[in-house]
C-alpha positions in Angstrom: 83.4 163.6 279.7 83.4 164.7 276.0 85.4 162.1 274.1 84.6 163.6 270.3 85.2 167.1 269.3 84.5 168.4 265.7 86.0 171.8 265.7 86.4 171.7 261.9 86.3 175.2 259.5 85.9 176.7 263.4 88.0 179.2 262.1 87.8 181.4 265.2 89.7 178.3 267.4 93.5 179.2 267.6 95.5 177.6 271.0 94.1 180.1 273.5 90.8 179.3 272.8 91.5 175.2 272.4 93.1 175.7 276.0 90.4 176.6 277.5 88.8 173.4 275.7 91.5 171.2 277.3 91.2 172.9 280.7 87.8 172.8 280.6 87.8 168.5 279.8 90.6 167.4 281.8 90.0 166.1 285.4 91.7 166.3 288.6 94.4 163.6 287.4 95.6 166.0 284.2 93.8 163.8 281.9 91.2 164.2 279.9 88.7 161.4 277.5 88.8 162.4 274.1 89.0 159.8 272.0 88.5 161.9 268.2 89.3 165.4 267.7 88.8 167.3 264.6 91.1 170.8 264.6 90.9 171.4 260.9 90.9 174.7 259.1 91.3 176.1 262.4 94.1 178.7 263.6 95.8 176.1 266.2 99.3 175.4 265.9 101.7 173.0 267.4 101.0 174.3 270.7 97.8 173.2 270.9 99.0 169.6 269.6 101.6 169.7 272.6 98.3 170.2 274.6 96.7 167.1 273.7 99.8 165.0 274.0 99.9 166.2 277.5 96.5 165.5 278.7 94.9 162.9 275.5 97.7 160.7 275.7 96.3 157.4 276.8 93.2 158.2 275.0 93.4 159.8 271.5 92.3 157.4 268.9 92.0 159.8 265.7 93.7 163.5 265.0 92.7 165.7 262.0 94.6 169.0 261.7 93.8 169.6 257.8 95.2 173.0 256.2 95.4 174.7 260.1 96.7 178.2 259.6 97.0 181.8 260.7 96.9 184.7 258.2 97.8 182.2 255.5 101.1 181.0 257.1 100.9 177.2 257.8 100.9 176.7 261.6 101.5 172.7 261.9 105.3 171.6 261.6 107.4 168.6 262.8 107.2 169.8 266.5 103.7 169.3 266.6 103.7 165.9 265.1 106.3 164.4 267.4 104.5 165.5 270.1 101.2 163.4 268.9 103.8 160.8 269.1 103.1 160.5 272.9 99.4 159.3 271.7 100.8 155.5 271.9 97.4 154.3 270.4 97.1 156.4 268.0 95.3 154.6 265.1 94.1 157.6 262.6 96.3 161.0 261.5 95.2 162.9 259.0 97.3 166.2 257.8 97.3 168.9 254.8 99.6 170.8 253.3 102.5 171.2 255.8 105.6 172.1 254.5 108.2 172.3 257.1 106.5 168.3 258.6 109.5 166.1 257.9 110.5 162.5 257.1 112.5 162.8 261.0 108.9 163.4 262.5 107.0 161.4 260.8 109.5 158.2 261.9 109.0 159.6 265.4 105.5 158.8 265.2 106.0 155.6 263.8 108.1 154.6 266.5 106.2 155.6 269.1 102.3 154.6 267.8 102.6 151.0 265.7 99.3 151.0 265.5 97.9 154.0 263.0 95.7 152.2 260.2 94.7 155.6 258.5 97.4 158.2 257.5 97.1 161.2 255.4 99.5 163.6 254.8 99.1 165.2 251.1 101.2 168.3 249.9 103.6 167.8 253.2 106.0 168.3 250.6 109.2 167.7 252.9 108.6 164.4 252.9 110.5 161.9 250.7 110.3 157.8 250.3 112.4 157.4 253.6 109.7 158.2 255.7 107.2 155.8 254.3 110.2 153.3 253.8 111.3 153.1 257.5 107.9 153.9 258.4 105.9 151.0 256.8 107.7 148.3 258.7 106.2 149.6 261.3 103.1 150.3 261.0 102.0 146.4 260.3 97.8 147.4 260.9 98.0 150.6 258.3 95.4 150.0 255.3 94.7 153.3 254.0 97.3 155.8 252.8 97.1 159.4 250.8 100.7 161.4 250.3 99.0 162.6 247.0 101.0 165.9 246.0 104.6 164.7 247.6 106.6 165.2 244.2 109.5 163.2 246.2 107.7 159.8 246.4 108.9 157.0 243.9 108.0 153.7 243.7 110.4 152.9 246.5 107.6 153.7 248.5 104.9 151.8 247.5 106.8 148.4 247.6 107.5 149.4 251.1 103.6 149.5 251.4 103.6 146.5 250.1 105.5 144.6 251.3 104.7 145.3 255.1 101.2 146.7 255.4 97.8 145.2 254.5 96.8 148.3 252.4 93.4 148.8 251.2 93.2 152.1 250.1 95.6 154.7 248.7 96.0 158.0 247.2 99.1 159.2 245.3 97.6 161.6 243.3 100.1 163.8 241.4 102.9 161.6 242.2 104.8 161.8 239.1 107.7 159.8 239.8 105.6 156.9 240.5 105.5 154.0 237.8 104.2 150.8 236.4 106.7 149.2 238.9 105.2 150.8 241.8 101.6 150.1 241.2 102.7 146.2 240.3 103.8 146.2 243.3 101.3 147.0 245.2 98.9 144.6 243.3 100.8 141.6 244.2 100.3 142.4 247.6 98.2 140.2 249.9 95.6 142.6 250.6 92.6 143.5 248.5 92.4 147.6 247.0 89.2 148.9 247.5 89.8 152.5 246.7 93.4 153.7 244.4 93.3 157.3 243.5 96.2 157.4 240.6 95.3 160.8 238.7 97.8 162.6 237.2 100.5 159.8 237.7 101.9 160.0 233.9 104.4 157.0 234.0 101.3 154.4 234.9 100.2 152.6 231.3 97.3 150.6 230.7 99.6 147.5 231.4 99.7 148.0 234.9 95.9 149.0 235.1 95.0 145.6 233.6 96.6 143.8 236.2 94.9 145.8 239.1 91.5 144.9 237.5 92.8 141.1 237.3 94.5 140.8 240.8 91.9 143.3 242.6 88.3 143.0 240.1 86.7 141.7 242.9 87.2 144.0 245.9 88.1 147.7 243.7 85.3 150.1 244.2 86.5 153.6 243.3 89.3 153.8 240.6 90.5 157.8 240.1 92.9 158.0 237.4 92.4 161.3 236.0 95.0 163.2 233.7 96.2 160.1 232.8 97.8 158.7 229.9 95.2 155.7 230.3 93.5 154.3 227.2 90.5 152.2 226.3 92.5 149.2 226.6 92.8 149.7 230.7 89.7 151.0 231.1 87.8 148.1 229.5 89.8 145.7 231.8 88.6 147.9 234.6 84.9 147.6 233.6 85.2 144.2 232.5 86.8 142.3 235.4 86.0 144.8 238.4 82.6 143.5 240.3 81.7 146.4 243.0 83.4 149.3 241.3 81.0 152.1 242.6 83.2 155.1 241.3 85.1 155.6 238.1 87.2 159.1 237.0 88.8 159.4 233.5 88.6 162.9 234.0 90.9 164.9 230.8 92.0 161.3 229.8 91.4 162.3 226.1 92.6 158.0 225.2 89.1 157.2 226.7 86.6 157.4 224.1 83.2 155.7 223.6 84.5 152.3 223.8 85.6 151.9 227.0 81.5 152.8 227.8 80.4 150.2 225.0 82.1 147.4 227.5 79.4 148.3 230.3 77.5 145.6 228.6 76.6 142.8 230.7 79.0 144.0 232.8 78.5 143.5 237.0 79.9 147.4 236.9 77.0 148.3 235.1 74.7 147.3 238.1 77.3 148.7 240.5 78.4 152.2 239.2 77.1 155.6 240.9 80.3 157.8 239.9 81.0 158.4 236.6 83.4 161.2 235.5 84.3 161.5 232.2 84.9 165.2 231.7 87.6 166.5 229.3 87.7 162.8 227.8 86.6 161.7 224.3 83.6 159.9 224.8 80.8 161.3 222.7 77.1 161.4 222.6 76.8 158.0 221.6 78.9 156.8 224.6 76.9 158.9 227.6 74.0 157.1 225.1 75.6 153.6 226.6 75.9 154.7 230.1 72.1 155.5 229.8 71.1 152.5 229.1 73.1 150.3 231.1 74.2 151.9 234.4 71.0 151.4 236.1 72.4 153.0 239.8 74.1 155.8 238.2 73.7 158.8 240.6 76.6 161.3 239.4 77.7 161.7 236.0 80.2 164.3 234.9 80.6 165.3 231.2 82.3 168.1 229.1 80.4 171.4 228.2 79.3 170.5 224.9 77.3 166.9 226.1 75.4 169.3 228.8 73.8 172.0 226.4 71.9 172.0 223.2 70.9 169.5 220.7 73.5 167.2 222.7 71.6 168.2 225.9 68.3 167.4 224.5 69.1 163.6 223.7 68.2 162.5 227.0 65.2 162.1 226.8 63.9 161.6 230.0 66.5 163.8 231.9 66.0 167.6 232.2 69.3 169.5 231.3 69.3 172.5 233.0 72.4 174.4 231.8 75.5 173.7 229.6 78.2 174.3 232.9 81.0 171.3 232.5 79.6 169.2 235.5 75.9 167.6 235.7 74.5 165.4 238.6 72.3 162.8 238.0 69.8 162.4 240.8 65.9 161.4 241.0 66.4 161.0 236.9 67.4 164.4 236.7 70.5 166.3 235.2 72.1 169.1 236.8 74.6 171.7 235.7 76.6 172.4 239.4 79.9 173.1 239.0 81.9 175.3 237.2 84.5 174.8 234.4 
């Protein structure tokens, strides 16, 4: 009767043990009820895929097979994606790092389950701007997108998004090739963003940030756009016009200085903001000063080394700085060095 399995980091799980899994949920009829199955980080490959478009067919809702591999060779390819294809309700696929998953497969499933909402496929680096150009026509109901890492996709793609699907979230970070025109696009959609992950996207200017903040103020709630070439002229528009933004990384965007923190003034973001990370960019004392003040449900704030330690460290006040690594966490009014540099 299980219809959710986690198996996730189960690093022990390759196909012979998910077979006995499968055998051990599937009736009398060849079917079994699982509705969610997690099989990341595990040592599966396409076999055990094959498996649950055997017996999960009529039934699986969600598939995650993140970074699955065997004695660090990559185990997932196009087979085992077309054979999810049989899932014909398919409505969530999430994927990791699969070289040898292709745009042929990936318009297999697209064919064959109209109705994914959630797909994720980052560093499959075989895939290019035909899959998600054929693809998004058909996948009317998908909202949330990541193929962050996929050095082939251009802006071709996202006006395909666009155009066809009601997207609400998407990641494309480290998609170079992407420009202004892309992310235009994708602002003059009829949907409303909610969370755009654009880090390391050089070709995206402060132009085309300013009109996400105007199209898209009221519904954006996590904006990543670190390493890059952003300036305080976008992020002002951002912290300015955006109502609910909740998370906000300039991360190594050295254009960012104290300024862009000065806006938080009577701002709604102010009120809204828990994420702040503005490591490796220029903002100074007197800017984490600002954020201080203002951002009164600020729960994570991430600075560079020499705003943790020391006299810097010190200014505070009220917040205990417990050591000068690059990252600090701001929780029950209290700052804490976690990560490394």
């Amino acid at each position: 009767r299980v219809e959710v399995l986690g198996l996730n980091e189960c690093h022990w799980v390759d196909d012979h043990v998910f077979a006995s899994f499968v055998r051990a949920m599937t009736g009398r009829e060849g079917k079994c009820r699982l509705r969610e199955i997690d099989l990341s980080w595990t040592a599966v490959t396409d076999a055990s895929l094959r498996l649950l478009g055997a017996h999960a067919a009529e039934t699986l809702l969600k598939v995650k097979a993140r970074g699955c591999s065997f004695q660090g060779r990559k185990t997932v390819t196009s087979e085992g994606v077309e054979a999810l294809a049989t899932c014909a309700h398919l409505q969530v696929l999430k994927m990791y790092d699969y070289g040898h998953v292709t745009d042929a497969a990936l318009l297999e499933l697209a064919h064959k389950c109209p109705d994914v909402q959630e797909l994720s496929v980052p560093s499959c680096y075989s895939l290019t701007d035909e899959a998600i150009i054929n693809g998004a026509g058909l996948w009317g109901s998908l909202r949330s997108i990541d193929i962050s890492g996929i050095l082939f996709m251009t802006d071709a793609s996202l006006k395909a998004l666009a155009q066809w699907c009601p997207i609400q979230e998407i990641r494309i970070c480290g998609c170079r090739a992407v420009t202004d025109q892309g992310l235009t696009a994708l602002v003059q959609c009829g949907s409303a963003l909610r969370r755009v992950d654009i880090s390391c996207c050089d070709n995206i200017s402060d132009a085309a940030i300013a009109r996400l903040a105007s199209a898209h103020g009221p519904s954006l709630e996590s904006l990543q756009m670190a390493n890059c070439s952003v300036t305080d002229n976008g992020v002002i528009e951002i912290v300015t016009l955006c109502e609910r933004l909740a998370l906000l990384n300039v991360t190594c965007c050295t254009g960012v200085t104290d300024l862009s923190l000065s806006a938080l003034h009577e701002t709604k973001a102010a009120r809204t903001l828990t994420d702040l990370w503005l490591r490796g960019s220029s903002v100074t004392e007197k800017g984490v000063g600002v954020v201080m003040e203002v951002a009164s449900a600020l729960q994570e704030l991430q600075l560079s080394p020499h705003l943790c330690s020391g006299q810097a460290g010190e200014r505070w006040g009220r917040f205990n700085v417990l050591d000068g690594s690059s990252t600090v966490h701001l929780r029950s009014d209290t700052l804490l060095g976690l990560l490394p540099a």
